[in-house]
MIVOTOR-574746 format. One record per atom (N, C-alpha, C): residue number from 0; residue in one letter; atom name; x, y, z. Coordinates in steps of 0.02 Angstrom, whole numbers, plus 32768, in hexadecimal, padded with zeros to 4 digits. Last residue first. Layout:
N
num	residu	atome	x	y	z
NUM	a	CA	X	Y	Z
...
//
This chain:
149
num	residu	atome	x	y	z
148	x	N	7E09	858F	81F8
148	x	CA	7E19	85DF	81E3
148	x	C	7DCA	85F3	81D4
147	x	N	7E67	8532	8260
147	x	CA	7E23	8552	824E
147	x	C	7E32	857E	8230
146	x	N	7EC0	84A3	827C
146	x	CA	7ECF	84F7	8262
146	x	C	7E80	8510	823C
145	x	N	7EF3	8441	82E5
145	x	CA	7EC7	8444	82B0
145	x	C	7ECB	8485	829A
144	x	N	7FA8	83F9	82E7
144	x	CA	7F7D	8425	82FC
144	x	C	7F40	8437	82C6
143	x	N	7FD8	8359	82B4
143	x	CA	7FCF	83A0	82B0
143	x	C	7F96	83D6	82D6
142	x	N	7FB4	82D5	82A3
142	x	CA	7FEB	82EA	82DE
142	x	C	7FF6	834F	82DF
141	x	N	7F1E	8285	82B2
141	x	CA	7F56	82CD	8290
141	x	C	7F7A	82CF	82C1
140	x	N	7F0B	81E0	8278
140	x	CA	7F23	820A	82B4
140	x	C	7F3C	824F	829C
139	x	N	7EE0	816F	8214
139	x	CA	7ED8	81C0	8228
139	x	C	7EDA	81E0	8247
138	x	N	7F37	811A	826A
138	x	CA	7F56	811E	8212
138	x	C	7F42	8176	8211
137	x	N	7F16	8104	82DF
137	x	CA	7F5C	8112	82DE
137	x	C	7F55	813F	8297
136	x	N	7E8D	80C5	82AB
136	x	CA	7E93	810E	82D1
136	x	C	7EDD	8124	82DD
135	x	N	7EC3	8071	825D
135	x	CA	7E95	8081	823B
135	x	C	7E9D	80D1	826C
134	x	N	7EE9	8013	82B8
134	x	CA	7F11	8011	82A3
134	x	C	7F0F	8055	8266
133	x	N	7E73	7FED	830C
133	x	CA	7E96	801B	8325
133	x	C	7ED7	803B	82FC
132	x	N	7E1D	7F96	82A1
132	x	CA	7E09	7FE9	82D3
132	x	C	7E4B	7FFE	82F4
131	x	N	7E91	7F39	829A
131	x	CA	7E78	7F6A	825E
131	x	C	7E70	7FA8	8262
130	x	N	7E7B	7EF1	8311
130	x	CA	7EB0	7F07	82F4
130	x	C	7EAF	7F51	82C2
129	x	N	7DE9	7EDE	8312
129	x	CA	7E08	7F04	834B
129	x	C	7E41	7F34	8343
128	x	N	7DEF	7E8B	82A8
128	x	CA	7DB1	7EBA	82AC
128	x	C	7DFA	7F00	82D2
127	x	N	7E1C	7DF3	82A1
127	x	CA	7E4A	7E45	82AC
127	x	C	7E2F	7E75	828D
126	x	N	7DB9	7D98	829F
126	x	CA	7DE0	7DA0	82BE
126	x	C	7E14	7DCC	82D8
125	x	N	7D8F	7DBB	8213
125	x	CA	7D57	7DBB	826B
125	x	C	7D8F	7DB7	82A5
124	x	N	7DB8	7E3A	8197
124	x	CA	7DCB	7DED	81DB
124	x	C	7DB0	7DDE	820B
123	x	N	7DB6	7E9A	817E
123	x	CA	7D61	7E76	816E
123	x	C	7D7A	7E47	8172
122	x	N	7E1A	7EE1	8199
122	x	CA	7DC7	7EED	81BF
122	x	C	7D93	7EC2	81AE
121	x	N	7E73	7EB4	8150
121	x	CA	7E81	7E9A	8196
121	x	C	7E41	7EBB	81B9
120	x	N	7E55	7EED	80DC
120	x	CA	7E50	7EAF	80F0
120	x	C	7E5B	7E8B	812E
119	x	N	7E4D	7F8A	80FE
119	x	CA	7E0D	7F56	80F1
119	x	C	7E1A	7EF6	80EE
118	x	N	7EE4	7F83	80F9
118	x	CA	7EC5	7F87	8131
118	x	C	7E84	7F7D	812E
117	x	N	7F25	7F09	8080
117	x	CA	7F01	7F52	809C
117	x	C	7EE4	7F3A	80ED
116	x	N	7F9F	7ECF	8036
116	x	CA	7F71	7EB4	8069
116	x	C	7F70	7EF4	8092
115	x	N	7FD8	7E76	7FAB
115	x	CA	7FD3	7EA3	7FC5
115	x	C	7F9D	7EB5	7FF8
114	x	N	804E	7DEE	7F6B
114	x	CA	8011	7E29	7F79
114	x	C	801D	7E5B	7F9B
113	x	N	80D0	7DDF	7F40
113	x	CA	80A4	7D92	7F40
113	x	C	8054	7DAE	7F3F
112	x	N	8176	7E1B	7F1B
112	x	CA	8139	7E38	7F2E
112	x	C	8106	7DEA	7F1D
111	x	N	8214	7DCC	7F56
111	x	CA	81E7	7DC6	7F36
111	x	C	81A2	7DD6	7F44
110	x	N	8266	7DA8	7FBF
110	x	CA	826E	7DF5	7F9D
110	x	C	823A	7E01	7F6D
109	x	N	8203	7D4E	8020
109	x	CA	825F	7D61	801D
109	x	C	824E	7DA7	7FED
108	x	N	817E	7D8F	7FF7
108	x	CA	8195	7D46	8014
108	x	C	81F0	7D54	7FFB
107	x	N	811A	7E19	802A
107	x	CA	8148	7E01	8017
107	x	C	8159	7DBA	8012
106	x	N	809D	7E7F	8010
106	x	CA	80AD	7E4A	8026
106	x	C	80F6	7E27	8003
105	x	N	8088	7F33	802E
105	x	CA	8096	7F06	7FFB
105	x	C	80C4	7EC2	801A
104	x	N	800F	7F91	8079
104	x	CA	8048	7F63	8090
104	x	C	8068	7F29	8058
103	x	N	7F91	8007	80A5
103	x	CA	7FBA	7FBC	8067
103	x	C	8005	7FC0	808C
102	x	N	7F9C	8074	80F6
102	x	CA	7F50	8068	80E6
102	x	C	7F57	8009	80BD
101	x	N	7FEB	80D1	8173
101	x	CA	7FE9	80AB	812F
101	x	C	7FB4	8091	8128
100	x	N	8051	80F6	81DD
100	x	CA	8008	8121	81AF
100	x	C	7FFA	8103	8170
99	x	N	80A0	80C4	8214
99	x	CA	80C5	80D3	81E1
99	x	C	8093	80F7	8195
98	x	N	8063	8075	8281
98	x	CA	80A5	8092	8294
98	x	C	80AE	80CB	8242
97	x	N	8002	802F	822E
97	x	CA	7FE5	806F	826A
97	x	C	8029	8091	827E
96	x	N	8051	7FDA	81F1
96	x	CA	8017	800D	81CF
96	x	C	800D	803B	8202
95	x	N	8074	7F94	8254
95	x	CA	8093	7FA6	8212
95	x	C	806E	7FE3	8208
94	x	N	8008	7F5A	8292
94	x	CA	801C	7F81	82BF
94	x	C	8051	7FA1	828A
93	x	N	7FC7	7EFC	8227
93	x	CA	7FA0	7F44	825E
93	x	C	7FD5	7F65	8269
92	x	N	803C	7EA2	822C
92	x	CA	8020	7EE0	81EC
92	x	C	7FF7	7F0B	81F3
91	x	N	802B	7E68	829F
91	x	CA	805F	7E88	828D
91	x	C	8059	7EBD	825B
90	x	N	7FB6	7E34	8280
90	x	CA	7FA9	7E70	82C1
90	x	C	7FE9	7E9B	82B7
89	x	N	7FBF	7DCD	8238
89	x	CA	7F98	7E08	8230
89	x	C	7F9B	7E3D	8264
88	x	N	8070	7D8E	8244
88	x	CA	802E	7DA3	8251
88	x	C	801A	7DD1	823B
87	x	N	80B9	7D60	8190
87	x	CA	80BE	7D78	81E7
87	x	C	807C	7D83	81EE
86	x	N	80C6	7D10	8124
86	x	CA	80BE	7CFB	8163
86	x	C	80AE	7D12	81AD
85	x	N	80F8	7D7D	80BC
85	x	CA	809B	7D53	80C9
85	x	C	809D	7D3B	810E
84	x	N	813D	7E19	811C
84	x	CA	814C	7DCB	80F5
84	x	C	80FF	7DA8	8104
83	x	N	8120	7EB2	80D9
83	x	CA	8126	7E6E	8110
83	x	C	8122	7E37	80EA
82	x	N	8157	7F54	80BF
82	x	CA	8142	7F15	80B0
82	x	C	8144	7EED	80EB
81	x	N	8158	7FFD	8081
81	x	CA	8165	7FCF	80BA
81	x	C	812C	7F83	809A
80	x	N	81C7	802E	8000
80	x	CA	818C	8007	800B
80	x	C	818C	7FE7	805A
79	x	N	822C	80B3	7FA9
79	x	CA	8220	806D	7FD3
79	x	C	81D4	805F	7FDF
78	x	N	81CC	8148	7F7C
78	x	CA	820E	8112	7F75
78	x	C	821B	80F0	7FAF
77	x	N	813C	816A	7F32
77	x	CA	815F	816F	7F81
77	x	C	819D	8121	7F80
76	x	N	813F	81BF	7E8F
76	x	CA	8148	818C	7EC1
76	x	C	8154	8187	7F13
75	x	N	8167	821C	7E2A
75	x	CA	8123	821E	7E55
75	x	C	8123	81F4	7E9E
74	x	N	81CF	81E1	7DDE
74	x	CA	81C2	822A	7DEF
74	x	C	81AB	8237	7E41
73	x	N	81A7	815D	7DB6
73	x	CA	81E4	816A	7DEA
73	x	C	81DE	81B1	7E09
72	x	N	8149	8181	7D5E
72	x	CA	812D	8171	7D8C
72	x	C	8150	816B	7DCB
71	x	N	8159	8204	7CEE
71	x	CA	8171	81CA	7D10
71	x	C	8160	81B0	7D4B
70	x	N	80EF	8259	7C8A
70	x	CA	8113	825D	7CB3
70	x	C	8125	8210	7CEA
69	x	N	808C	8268	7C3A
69	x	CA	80D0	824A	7C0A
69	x	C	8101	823F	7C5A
68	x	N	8034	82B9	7C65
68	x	CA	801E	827B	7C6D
68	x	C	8056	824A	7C50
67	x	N	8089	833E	7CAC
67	x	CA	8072	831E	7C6D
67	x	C	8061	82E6	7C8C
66	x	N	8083	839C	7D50
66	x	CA	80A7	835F	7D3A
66	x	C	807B	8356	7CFA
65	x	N	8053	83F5	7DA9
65	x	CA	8056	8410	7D73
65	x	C	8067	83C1	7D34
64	x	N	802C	83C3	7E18
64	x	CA	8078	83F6	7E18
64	x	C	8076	8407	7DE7
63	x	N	7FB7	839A	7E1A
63	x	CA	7FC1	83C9	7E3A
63	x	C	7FE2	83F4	7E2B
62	x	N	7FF2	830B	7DD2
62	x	CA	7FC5	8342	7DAF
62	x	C	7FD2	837F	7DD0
61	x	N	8073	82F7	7E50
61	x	CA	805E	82EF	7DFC
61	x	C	802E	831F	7DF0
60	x	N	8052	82FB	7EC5
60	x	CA	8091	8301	7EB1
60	x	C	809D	82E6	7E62
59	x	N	7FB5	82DC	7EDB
59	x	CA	7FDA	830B	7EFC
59	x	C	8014	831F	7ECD
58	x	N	7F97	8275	7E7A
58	x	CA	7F6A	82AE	7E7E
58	x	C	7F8F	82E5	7E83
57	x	N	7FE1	8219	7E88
57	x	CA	7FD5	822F	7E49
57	x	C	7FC4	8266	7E43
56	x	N	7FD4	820F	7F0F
56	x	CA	8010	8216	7EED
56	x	C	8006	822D	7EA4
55	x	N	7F52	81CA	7F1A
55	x	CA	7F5A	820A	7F36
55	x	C	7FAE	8237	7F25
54	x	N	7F63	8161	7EDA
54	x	CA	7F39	8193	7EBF
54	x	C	7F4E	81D1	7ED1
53	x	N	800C	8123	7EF4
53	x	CA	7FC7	8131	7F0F
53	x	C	7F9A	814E	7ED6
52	x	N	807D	80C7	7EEA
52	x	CA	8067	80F9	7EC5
52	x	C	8037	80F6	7ED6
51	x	N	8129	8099	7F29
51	x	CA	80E4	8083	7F20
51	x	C	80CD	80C3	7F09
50	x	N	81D3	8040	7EF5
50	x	CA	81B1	807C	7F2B
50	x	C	8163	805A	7F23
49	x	N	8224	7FCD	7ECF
49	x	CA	8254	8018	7EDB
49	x	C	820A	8040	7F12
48	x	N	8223	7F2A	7EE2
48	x	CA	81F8	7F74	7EE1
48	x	C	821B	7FA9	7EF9
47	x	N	826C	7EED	7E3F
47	x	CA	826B	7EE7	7E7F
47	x	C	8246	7F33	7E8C
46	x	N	825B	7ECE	7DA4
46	x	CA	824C	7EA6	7DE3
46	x	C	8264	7EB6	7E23
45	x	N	82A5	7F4A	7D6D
45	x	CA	82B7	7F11	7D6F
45	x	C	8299	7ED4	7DAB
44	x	N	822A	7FAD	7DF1
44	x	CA	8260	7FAF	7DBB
44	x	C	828D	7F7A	7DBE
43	x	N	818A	7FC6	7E28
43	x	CA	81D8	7F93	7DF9
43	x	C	81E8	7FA1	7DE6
42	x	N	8120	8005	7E9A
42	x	CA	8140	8007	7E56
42	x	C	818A	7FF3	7E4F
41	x	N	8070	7FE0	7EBB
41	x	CA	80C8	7FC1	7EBC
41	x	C	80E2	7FD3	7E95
40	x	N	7FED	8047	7EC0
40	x	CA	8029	8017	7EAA
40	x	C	8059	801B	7EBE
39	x	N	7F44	8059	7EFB
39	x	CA	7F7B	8053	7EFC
39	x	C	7FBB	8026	7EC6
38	x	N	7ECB	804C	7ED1
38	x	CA	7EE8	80A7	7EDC
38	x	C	7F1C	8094	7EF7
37	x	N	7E5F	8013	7E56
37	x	CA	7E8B	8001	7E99
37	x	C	7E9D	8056	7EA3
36	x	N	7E0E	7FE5	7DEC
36	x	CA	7DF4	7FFE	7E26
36	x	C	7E35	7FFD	7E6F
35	x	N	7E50	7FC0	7D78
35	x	CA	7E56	7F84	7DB5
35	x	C	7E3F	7FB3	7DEB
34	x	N	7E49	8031	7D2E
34	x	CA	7E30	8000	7D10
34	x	C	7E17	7FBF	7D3B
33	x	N	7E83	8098	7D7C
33	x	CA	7E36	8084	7D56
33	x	C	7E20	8040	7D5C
32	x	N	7F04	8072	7D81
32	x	CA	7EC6	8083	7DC2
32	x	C	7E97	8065	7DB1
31	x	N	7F31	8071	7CFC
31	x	CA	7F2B	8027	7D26
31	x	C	7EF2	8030	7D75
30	x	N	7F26	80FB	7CF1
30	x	CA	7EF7	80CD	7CC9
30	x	C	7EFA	8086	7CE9
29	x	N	7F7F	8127	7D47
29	x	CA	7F33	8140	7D49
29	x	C	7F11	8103	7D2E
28	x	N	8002	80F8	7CF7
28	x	CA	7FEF	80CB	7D59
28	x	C	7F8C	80F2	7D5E
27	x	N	7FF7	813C	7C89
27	x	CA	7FF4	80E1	7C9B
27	x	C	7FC7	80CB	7CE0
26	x	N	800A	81C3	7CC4
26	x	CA	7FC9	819B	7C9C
26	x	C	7FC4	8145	7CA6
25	x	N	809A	81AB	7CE6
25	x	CA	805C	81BB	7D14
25	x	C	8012	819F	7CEB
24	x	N	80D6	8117	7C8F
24	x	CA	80CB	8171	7C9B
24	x	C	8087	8172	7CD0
23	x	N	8169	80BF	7CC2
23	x	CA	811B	80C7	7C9F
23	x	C	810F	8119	7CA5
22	x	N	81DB	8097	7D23
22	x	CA	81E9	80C7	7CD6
22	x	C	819E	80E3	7C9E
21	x	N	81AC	8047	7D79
21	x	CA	81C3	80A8	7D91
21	x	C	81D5	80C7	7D4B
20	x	N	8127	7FE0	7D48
20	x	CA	8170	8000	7D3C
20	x	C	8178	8038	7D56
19	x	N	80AF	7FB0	7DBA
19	x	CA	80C1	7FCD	7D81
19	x	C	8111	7FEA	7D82
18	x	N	8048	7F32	7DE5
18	x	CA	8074	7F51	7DEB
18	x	C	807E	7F89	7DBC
17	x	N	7FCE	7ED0	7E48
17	x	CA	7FD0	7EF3	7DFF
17	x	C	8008	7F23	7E09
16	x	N	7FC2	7E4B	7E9B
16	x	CA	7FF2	7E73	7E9D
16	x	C	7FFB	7E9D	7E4B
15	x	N	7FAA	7DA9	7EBD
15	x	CA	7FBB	7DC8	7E79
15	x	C	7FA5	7E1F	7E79
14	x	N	7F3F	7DD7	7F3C
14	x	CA	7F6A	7DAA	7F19
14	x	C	7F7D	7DC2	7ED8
13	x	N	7F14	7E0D	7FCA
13	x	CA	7EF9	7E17	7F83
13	x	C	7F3E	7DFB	7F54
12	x	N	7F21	7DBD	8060
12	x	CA	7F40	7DDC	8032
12	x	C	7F0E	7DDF	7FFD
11	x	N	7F19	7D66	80CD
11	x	CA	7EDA	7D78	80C5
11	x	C	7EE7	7D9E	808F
10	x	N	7F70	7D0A	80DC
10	x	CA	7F24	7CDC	80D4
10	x	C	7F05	7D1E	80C6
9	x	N	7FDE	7D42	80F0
9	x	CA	7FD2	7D20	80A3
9	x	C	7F9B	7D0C	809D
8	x	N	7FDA	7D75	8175
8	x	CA	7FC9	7DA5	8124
8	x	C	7FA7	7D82	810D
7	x	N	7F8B	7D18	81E9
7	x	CA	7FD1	7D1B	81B3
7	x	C	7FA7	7D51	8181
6	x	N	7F26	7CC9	8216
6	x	CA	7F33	7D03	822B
6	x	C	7F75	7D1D	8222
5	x	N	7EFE	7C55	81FD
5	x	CA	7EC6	7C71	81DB
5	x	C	7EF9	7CB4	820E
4	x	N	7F5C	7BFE	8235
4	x	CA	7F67	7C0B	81E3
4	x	C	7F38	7C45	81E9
3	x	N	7F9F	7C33	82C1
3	x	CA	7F74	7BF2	82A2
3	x	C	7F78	7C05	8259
2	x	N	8049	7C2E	82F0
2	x	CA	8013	7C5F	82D8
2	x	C	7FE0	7C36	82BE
1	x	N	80C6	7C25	835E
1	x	CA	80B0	7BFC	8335
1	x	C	805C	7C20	831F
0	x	N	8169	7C61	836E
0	x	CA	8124	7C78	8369
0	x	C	80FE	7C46	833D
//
């Protein structure tokens, strides 16, 4: 597969990758939100990524449950990470994301996290617009019945 450059992750990734320890506390990973406007993390243990930490993780399976702000971020976590390597296509990481309802994708090079590459970044690609949109209606697809009450 030969791919032109401008249509690889790595060209379009958010770089340097803000992380946090699975041993930090829920508060930590809030306050790194803040501070870096993000709503997502990678989370390390000994350099390598054991899982990821949302907002919506914080929210749901932390505060919600009752969880202290002392509380571990391993706790809270969605354990493993789907990833792609910088090199592969953008359409590949569409279709990642839309298989597996995902919104980030933590970039890899061999085992090593490099970024991280949203589904806004593959929308404000002129080139994988298309990708995005559809990758975007998989992601919010209910597979559930709607339930009126």
């Amino acid at each position: 597969m030969n791919l032109s450059s401008d249509k690889r992750v790595g060209n379009i990734m958010s770089l340097n990758a803000i992380t946090i320890d699975a041993s930090e506390s829920i508060k930590e990973a809030s306050i790194l939100m803040k501070n870096n406007d993000i709503g997502f993390l990678p989370v390390v243990s000994h350099d390598c990524i054991v899982g990821v930490v949302t907002d919506r993780d914080l929210v749901l399976r932390g505060y919600a449950e009752g969880k202290g702000e002392g509380t571990k971020v391993a706790e809270i976590m969605s354990s493993g990470c789907i990833s792609i390597e910088q090199n592969a296509s953008i359409e590949k990481a569409a279709q990642l994301m839309a298989e597996n309802k995902i919104r980030r994708l933590c970039v890899i090079e061999g085992e090593k996290l490099v970024g991280v590459c949203a589904i806004g970044d593959i929308a404000t690609t002129r080139s994988t617009r298309v990708e995005a949109k559809d990758a975007l209606e998989q992601i919010s697809k209910n597979d559930k019945p709607h339930i009126s009450v």
